[in-house]
C-alpha beads as a LAMMPS data file, in Angstrom:
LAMMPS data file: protein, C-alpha beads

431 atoms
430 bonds

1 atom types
1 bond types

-500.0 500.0 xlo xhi
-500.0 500.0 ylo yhi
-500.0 500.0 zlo zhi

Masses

1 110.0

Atoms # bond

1 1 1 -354.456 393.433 444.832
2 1 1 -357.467 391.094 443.387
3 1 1 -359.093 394.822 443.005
4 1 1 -356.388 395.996 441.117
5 1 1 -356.420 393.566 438.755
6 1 1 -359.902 393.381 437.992
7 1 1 -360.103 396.723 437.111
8 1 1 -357.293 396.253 434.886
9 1 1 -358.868 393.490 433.611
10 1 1 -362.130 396.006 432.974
11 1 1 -360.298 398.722 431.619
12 1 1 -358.662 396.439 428.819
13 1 1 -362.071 395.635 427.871
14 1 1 -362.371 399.255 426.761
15 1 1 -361.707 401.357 423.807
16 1 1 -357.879 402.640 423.401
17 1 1 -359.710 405.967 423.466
18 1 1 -361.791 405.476 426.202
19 1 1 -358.081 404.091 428.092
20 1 1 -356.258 407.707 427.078
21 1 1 -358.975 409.686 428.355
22 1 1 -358.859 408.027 431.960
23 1 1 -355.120 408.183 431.905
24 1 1 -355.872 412.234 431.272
25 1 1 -357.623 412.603 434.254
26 1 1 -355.557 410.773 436.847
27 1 1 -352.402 412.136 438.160
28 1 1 -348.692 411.868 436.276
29 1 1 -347.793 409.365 439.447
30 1 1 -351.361 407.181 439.065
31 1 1 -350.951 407.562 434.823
32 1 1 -347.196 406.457 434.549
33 1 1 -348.402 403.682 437.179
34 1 1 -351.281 402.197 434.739
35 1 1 -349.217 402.705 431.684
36 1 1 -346.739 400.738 433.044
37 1 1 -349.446 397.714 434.183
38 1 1 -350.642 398.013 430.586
39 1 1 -347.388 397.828 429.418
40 1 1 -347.193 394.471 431.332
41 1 1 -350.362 393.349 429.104
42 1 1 -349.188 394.397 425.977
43 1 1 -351.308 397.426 425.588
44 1 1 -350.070 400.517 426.224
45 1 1 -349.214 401.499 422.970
46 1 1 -352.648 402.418 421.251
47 1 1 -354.016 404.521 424.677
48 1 1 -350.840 406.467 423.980
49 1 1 -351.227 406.822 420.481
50 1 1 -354.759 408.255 421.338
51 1 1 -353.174 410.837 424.029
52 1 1 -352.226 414.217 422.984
53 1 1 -348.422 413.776 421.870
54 1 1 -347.359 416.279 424.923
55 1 1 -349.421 414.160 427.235
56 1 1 -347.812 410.703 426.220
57 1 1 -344.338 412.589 426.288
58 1 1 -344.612 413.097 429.545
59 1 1 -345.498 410.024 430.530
60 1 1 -342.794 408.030 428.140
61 1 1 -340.544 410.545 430.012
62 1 1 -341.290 409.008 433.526
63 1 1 -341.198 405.018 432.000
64 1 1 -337.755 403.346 432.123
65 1 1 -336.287 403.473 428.815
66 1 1 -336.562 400.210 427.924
67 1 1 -339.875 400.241 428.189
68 1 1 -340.518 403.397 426.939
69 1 1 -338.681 402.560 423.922
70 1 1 -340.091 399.073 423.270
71 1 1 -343.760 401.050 423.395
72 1 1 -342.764 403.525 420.959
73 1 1 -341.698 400.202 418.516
74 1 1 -345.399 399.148 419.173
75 1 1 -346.838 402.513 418.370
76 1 1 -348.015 403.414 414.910
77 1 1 -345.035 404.821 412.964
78 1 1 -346.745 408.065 412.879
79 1 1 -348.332 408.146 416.341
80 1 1 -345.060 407.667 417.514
81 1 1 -342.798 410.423 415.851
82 1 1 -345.698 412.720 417.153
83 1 1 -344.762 411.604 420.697
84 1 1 -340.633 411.639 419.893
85 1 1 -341.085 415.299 418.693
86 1 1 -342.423 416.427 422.316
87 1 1 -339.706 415.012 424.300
88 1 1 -335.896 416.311 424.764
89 1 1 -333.380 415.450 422.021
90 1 1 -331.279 413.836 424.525
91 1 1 -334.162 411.251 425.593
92 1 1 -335.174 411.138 421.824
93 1 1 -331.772 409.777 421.049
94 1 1 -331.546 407.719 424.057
95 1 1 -334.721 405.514 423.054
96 1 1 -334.136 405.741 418.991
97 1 1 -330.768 403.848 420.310
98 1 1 -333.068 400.796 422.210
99 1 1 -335.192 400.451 418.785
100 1 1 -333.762 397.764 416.413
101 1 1 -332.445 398.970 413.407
102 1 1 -335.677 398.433 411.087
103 1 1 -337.840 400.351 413.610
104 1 1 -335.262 403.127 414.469
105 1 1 -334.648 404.134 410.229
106 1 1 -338.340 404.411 409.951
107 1 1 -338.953 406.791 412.505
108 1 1 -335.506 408.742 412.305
109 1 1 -336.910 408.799 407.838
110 1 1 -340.614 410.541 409.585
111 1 1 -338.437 412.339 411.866
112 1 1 -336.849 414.206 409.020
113 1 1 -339.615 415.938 407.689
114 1 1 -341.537 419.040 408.905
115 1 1 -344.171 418.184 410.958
116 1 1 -346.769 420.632 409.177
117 1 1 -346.040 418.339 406.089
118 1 1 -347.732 415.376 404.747
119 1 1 -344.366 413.891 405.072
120 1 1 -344.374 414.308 409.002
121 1 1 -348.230 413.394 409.224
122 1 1 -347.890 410.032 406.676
123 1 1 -347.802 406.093 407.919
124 1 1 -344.869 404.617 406.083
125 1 1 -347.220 401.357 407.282
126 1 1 -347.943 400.418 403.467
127 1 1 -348.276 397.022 401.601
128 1 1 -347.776 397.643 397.621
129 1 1 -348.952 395.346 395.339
130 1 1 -347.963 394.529 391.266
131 1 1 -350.916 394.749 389.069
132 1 1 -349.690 391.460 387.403
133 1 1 -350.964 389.880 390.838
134 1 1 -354.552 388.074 390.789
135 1 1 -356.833 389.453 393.267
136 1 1 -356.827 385.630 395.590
137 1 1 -352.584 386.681 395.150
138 1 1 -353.029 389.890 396.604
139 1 1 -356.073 388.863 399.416
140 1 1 -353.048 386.492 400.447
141 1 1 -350.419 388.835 400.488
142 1 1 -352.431 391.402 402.687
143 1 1 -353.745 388.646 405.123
144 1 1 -350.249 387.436 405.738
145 1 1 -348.542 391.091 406.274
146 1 1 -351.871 392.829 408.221
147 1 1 -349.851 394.118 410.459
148 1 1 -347.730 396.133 408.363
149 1 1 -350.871 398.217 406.659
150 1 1 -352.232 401.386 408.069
151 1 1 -355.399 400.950 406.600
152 1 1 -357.879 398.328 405.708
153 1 1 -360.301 400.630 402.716
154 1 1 -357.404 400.672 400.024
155 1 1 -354.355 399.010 398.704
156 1 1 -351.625 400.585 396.508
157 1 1 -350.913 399.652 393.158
158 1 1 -346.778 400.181 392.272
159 1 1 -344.529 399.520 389.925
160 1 1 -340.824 397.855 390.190
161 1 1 -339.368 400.896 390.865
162 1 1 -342.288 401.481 393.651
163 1 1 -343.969 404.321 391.352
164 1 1 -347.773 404.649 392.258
165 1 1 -349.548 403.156 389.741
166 1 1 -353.119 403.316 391.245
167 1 1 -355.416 402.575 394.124
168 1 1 -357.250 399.257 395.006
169 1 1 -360.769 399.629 396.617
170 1 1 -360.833 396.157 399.128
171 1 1 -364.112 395.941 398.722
172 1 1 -363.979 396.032 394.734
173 1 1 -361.174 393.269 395.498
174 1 1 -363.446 391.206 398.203
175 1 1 -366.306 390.991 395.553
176 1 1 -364.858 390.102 392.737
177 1 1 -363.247 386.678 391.056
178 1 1 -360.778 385.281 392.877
179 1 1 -358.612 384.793 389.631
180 1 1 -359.523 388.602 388.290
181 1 1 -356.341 390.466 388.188
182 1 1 -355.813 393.538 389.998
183 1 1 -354.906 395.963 386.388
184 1 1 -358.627 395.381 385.561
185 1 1 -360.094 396.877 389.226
186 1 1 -357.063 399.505 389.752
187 1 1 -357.988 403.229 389.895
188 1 1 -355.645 405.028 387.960
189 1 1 -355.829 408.229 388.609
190 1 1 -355.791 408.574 391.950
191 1 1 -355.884 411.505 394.200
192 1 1 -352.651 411.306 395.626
193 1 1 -350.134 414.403 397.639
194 1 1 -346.658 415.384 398.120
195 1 1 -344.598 414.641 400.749
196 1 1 -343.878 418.110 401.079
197 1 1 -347.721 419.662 400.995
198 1 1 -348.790 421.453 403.581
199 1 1 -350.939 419.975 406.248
200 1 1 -353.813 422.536 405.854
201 1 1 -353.708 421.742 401.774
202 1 1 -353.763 417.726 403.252
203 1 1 -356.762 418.679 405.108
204 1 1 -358.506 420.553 402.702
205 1 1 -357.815 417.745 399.810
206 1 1 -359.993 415.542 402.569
207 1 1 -362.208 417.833 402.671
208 1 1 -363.042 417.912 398.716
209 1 1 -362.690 414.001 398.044
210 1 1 -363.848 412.809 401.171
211 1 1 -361.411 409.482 401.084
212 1 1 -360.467 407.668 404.054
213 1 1 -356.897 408.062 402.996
214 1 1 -354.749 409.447 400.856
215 1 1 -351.045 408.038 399.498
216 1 1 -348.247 410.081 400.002
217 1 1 -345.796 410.393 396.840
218 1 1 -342.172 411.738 396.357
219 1 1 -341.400 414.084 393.564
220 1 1 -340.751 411.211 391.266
221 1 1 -344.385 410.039 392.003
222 1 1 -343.046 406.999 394.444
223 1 1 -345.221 405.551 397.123
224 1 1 -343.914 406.905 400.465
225 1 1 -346.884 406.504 402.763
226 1 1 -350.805 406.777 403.370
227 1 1 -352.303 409.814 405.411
228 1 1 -355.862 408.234 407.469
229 1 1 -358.642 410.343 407.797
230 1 1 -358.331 410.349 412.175
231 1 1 -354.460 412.369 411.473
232 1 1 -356.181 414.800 409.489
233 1 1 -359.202 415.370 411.919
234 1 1 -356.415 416.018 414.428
235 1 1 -354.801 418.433 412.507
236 1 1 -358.330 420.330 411.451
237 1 1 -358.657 420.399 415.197
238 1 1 -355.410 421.964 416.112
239 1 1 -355.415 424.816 413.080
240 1 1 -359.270 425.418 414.484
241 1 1 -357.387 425.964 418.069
242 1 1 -354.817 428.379 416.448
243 1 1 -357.057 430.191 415.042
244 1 1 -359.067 430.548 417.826
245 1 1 -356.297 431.450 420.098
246 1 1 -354.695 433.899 417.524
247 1 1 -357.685 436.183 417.224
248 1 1 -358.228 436.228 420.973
249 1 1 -354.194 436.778 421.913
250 1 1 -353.615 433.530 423.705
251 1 1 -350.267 431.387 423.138
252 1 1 -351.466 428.146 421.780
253 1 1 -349.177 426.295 424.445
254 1 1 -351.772 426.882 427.218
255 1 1 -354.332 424.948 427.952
256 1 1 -357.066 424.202 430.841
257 1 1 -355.007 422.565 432.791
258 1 1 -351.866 424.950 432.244
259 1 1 -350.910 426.453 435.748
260 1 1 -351.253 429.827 436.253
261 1 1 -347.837 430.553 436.443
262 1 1 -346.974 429.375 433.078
263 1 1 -350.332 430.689 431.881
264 1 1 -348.702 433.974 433.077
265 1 1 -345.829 434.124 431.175
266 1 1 -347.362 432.912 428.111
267 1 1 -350.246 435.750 428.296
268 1 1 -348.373 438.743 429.812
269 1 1 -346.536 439.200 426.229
270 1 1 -349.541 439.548 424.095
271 1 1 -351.222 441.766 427.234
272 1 1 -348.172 444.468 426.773
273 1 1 -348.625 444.160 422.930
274 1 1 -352.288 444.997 423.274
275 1 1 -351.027 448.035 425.857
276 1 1 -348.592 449.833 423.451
277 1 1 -351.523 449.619 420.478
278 1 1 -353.693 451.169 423.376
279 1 1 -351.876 454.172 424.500
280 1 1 -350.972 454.714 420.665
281 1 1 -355.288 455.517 421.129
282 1 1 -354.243 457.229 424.039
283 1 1 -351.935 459.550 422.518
284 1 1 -354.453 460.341 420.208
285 1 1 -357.261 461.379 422.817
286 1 1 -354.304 463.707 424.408
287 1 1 -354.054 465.441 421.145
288 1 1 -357.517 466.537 421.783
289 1 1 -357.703 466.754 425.480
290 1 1 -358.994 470.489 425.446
291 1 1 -361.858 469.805 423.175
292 1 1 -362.835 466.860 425.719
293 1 1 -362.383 469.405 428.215
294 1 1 -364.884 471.518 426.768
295 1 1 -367.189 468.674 425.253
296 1 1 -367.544 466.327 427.969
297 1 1 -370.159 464.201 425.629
298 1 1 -367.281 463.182 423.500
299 1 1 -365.575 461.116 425.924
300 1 1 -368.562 458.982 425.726
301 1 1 -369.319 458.934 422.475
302 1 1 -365.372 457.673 421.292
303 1 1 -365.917 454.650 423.564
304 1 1 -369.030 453.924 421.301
305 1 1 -367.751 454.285 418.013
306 1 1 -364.382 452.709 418.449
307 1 1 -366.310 449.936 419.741
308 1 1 -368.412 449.985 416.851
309 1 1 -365.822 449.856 414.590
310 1 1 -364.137 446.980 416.643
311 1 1 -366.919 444.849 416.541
312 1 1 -367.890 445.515 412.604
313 1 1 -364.140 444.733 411.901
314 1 1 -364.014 441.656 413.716
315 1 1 -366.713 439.741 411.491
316 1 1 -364.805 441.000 408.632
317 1 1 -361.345 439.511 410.014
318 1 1 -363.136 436.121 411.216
319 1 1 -364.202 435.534 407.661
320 1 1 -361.318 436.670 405.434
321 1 1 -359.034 434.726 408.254
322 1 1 -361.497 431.395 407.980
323 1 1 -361.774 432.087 404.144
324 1 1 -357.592 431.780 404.479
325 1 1 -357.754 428.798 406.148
326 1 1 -360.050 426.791 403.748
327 1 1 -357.703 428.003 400.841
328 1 1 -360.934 430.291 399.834
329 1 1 -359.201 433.426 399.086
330 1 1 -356.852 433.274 396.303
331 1 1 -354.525 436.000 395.891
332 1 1 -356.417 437.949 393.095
333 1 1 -359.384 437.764 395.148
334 1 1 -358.524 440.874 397.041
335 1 1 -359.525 443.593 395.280
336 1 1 -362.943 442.017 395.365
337 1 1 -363.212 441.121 398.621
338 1 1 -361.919 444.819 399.587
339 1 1 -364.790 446.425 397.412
340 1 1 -367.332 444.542 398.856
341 1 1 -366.087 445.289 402.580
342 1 1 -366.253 448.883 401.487
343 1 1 -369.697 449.254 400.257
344 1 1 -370.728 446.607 403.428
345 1 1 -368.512 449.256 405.967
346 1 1 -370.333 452.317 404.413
347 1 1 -373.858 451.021 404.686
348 1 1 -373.560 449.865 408.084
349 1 1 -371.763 453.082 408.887
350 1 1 -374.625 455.573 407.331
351 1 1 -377.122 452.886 409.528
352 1 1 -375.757 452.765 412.730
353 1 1 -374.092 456.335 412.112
354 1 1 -377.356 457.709 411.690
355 1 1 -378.686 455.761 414.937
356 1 1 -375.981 457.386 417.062
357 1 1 -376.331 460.605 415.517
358 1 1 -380.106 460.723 416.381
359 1 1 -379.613 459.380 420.026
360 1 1 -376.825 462.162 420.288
361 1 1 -379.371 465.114 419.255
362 1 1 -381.283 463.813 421.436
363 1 1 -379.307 463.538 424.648
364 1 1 -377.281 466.828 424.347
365 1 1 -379.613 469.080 421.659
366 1 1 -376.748 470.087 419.712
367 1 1 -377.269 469.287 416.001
368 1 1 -373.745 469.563 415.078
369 1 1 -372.618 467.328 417.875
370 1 1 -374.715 464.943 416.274
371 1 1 -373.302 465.562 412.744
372 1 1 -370.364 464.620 414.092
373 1 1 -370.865 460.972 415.603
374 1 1 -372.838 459.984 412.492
375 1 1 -369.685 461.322 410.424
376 1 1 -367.219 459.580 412.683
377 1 1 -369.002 456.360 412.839
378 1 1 -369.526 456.273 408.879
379 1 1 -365.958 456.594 408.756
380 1 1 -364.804 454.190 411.300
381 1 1 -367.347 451.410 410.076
382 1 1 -365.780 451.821 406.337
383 1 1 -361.891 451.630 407.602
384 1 1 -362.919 449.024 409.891
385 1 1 -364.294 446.501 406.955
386 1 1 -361.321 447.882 404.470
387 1 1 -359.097 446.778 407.310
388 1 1 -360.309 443.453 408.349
389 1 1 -359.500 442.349 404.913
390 1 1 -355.686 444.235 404.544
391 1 1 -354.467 443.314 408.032
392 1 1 -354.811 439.340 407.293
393 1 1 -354.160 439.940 403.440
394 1 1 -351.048 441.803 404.390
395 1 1 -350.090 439.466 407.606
396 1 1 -350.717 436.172 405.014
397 1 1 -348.296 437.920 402.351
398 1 1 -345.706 438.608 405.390
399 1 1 -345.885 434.445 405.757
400 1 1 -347.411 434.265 409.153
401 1 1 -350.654 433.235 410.468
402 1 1 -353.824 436.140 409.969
403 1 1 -355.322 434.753 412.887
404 1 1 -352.044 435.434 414.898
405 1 1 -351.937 439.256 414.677
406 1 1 -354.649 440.275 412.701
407 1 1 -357.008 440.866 416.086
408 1 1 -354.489 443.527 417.888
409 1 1 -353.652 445.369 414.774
410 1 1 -357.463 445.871 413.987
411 1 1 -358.168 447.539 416.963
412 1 1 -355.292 449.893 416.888
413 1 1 -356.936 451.148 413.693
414 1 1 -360.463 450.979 415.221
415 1 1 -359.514 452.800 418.397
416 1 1 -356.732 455.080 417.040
417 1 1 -359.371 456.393 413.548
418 1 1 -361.844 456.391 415.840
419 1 1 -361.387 458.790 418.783
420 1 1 -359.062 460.822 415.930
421 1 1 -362.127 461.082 413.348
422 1 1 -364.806 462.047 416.088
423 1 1 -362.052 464.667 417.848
424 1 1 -361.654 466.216 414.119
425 1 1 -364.500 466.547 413.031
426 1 1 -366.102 467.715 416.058
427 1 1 -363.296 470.491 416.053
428 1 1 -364.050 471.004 412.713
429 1 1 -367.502 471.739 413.030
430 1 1 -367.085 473.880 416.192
431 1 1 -368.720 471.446 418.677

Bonds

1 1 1 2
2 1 2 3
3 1 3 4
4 1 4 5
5 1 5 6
6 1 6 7
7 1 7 8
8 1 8 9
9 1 9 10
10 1 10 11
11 1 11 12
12 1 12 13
13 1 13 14
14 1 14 15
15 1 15 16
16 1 16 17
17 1 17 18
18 1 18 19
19 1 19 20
20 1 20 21
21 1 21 22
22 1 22 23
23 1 23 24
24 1 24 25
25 1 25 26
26 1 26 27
27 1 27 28
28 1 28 29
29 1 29 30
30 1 30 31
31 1 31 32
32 1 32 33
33 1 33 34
34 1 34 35
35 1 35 36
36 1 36 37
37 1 37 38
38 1 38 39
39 1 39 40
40 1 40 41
41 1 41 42
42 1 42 43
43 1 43 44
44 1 44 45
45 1 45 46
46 1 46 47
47 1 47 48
48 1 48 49
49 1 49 50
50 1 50 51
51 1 51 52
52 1 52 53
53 1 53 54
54 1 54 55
55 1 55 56
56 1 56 57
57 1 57 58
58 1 58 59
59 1 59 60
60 1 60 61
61 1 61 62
62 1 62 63
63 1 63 64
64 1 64 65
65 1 65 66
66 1 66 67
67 1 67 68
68 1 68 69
69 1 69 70
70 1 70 71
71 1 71 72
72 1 72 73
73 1 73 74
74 1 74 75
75 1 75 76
76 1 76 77
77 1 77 78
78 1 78 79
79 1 79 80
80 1 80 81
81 1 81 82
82 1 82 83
83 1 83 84
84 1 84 85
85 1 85 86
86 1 86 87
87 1 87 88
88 1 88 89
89 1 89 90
90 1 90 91
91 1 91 92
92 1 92 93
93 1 93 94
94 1 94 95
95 1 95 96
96 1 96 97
97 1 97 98
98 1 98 99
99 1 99 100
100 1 100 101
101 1 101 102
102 1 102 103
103 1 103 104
104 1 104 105
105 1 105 106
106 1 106 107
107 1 107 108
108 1 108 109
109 1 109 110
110 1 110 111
111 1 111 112
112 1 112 113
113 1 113 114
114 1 114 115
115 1 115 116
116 1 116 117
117 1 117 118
118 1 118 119
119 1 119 120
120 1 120 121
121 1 121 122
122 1 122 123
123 1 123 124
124 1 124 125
125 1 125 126
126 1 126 127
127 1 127 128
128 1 128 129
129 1 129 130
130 1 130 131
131 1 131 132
132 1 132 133
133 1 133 134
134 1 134 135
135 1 135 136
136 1 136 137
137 1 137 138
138 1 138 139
139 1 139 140
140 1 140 141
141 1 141 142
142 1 142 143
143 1 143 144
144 1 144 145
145 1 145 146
146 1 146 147
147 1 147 148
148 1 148 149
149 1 149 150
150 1 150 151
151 1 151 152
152 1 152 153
153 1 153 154
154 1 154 155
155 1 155 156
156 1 156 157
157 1 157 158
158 1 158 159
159 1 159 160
160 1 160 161
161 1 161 162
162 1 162 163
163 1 163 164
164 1 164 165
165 1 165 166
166 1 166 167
167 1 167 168
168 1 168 169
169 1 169 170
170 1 170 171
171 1 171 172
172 1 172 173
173 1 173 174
174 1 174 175
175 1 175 176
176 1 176 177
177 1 177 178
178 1 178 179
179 1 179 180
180 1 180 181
181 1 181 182
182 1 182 183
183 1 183 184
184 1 184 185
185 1 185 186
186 1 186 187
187 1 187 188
188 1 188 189
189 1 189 190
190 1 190 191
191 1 191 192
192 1 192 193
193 1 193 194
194 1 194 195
195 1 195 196
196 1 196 197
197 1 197 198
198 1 198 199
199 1 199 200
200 1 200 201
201 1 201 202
202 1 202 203
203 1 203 204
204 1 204 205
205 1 205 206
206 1 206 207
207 1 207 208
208 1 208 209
209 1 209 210
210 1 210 211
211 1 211 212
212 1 212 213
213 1 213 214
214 1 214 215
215 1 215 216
216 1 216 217
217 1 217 218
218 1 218 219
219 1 219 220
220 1 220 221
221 1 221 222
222 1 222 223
223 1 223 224
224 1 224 225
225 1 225 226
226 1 226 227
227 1 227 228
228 1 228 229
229 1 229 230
230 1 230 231
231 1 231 232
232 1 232 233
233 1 233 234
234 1 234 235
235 1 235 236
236 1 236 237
237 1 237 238
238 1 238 239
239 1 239 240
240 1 240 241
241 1 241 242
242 1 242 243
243 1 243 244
244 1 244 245
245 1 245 246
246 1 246 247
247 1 247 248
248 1 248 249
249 1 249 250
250 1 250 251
251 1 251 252
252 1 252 253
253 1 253 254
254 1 254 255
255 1 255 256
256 1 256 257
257 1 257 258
258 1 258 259
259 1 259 260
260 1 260 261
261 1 261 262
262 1 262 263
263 1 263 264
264 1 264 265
265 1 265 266
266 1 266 267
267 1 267 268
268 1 268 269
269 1 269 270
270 1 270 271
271 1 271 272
272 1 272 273
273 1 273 274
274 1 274 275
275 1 275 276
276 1 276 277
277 1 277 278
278 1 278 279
279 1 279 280
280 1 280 281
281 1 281 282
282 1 282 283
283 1 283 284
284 1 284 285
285 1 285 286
286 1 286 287
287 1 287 288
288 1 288 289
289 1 289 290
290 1 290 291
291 1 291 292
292 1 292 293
293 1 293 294
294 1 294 295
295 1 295 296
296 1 296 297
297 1 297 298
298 1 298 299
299 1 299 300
300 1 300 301
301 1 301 302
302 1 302 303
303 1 303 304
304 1 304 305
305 1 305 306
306 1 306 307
307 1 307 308
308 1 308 309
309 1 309 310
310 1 310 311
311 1 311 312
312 1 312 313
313 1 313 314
314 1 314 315
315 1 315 316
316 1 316 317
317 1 317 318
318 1 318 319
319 1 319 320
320 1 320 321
321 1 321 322
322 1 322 323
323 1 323 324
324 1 324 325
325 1 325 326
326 1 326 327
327 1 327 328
328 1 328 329
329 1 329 330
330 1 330 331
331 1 331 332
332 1 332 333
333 1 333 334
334 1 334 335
335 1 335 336
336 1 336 337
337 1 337 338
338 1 338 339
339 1 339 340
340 1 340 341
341 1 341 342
342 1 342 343
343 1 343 344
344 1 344 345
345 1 345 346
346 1 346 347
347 1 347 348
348 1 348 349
349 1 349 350
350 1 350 351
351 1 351 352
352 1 352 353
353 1 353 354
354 1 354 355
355 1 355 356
356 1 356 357
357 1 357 358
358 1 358 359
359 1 359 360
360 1 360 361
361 1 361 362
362 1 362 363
363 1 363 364
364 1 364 365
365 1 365 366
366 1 366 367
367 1 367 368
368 1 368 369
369 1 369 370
370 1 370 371
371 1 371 372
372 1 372 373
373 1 373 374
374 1 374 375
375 1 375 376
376 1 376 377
377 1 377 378
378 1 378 379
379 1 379 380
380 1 380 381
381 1 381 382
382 1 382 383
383 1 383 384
384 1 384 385
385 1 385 386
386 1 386 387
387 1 387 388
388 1 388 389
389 1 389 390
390 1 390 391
391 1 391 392
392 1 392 393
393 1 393 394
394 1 394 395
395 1 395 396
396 1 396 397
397 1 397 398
398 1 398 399
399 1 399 400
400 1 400 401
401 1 401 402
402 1 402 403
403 1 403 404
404 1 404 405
405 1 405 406
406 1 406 407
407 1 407 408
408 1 408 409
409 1 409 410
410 1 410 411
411 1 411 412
412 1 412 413
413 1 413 414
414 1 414 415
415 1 415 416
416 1 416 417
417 1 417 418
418 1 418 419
419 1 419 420
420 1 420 421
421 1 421 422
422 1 422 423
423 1 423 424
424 1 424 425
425 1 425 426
426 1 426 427
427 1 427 428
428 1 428 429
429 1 429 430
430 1 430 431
């Protein structure tokens, strides 16, 4: 037991960070165990708040309720809704009812807007000041309610009616005269964003200013909130993971540590997808299977130029889907971006075309046969860039995610155009 408690005693020492990582790597028995002795010391809140909101669910779900819930009152507003939205709406419920009242309307108000909102990523954890107050007057103010403010870089300047009037730089306020009042330091026109703009436009606003926070305004321009720079960096991180997972087919609810029977269930889907786009390409070599008969060379040679095209169509996707992401490619950019893919597709085509075609001479001494790859890859290369900026332009328009579907479609086109140019032209030249 003295062991026990002096590595509690060390592990309190340590960064709430450095706390949620251990609690990651021990089992759900040994995690809900030391979440419960920190809960005992007052500190359980902030490793949570740290955790990936599916990994605190999980282990709020195993607490007793009372303590769960009194935990969630000690989270950050914010950090907490993120862990309410992971667990059943029956447990939800159950610990919104053990909250007080003050503590329960603020997170059931967060609760109500979309989470891929600045509304659901926001702190309501904001202390407003009047610009009639002297800057000693407001120093006081914030000293007495510390606890209540999400961040210590700015205050918020509002009006009666809580309209934003500006922002307050505390370090402008800690240098300056005690008696100076606040209308002569105030910023007034602050960057500032809806409640109801999108999480990636959140991000990207970051991005631009480079703030440490941002305040969060209704339609009628009244102070709602403040978005910190760390919720943002976690929601950079998770569209980077979507996007990642989207090209490459895999569910974004699987992780490492998912078991492989879930990771099973989650992947077979997207694997039958990518078999129906492949025997479409299938159906196509059958068309031709005489001439592959005949031409035994052409089997090969599809393999490399749908692959070709694959690969060339790819780099296109990855950049017109990033491009997307950072708000890069406005809608009247496309015919642009479409010309340039062209010209890009039909050089690399006539390059590498011509490569193949050489090699192909070479190997089998039929001229014509070699004709045909370098025709078949020019083509392929140019409907592979023309389509790796439609598929994402087109998926984008249909209001989903490019990086979601944009990999699988590609590679129909690329292996469907592919063995189909190279099978008709080769017929067509009498190969």
């Amino acid at each position: 037991m003295e062991d026990r408690k002096i590595v509690l005693r060390e592990l309190l020492e340590q960064d709430p960070a450095d706390i949620a990582e251990i609690l990651e790597g021990l089992s759900s028995e040994q995690a809900t165990d030391l979440v419960h002795r920190l809960f005992l010391r007052h500190a359980a809140a902030e490793p949570l708040g740290e955790m990936d909101p599916d990994d605190s669910a999980e282990l709020v779900i195993q607490l007793d309720r009372a303590e769960a819930s009194e935990i969630l009152s000690r989270m950050d507003p914010d950090d907490a809704v993120d862990v309410l939205l992971e667990l059943p709406e029956e447990i939800q419920a159950e610990l919104l009812s053990r909250l007080s009242r003050k503590d329960a309307e603020v997170l059931t108000g967060l609760l109500a807007y979309p989470a891929d909102t600045a509304g659901g990523l926001m702190s309501p954890e904001i202390v407003p000041l009047s610009l009639s107050l002297s800057v000693q007057e407001a120093i006081d103010i914030l000293r007495r309610r510390q606890e209540e403010a999400e961040t210590v870089y700015y205050a918020y300047a509002v009006d009666d009616s809580g309209h934003l009037q500006g922002v307050l730089s505390l370090r402008d306020m800690a240098l300056a005269a005690p008696g100076k009042s606040l209308s002569d330091l105030v910023v007034r026109d602050a960057v500032k964003v809806s409640v109801t703009e999108d999480v990636e436009e959140v991000a990207r606003t970051f991005d631009k200013y480079d703030y440490f926070a941002l305040p969060v305004v209704d339609e009628a321009d009244r102070l709602l909130g403040v978005i910190t720079v760390d919720d943002v960096i976690d929601v950079i991180r998770e569209e980077a993971t979507e996007d990642i997972y989207g090209l490459a087919g895999v569910p974004i609810e699987e992780g490492v540590d998912t078991g492989w029977w879930r990771s099973l269930r989650l992947r077979l889907p997207w694997l039958y997808v990518r078999l129906l786009t492949a025997l479409a390409a299938a159906v196509v070599v059958g068309f031709f299977e005489a001439t592959i008969a005949r031409v035994a060379a052409l089997a090969v040679l599809m393999g490399v130029i749908a692959g070709q095209g694959g690969s060339a169509g790819m780099q296109t996707v990855t950049i017109i889907t990033r491009g997307i992401a950072l708000g890069e490619v406005a809608p009247r950019q496309g015919w642009r971006l479409l010309v340039k893919e062209f010209l890009l597709g039909a050089a690399n085509g006539v390059l590498i075309g011509a490569t193949i075609g050489l090699i192909t001479y070479v190997w089998k001494g039929e001229f014509l046969m070699g004709v045909a790859a370098f025709l078949a890859m020019l083509l392929n290369m140019v409907v592979a860039g023309v389509s790796g900026v439609v598929i994402p332009l087109a998926v984008r328009g249909l209001g989903k995610d490019p990086a979601l579907a944009s990999g699988i479609f590609l590679t129909t086109v690329t292996d469907v155009l592919g063995f189909g140019f190279l099978f008709l032209i080769a017929r067509w030249l009498g190969v």
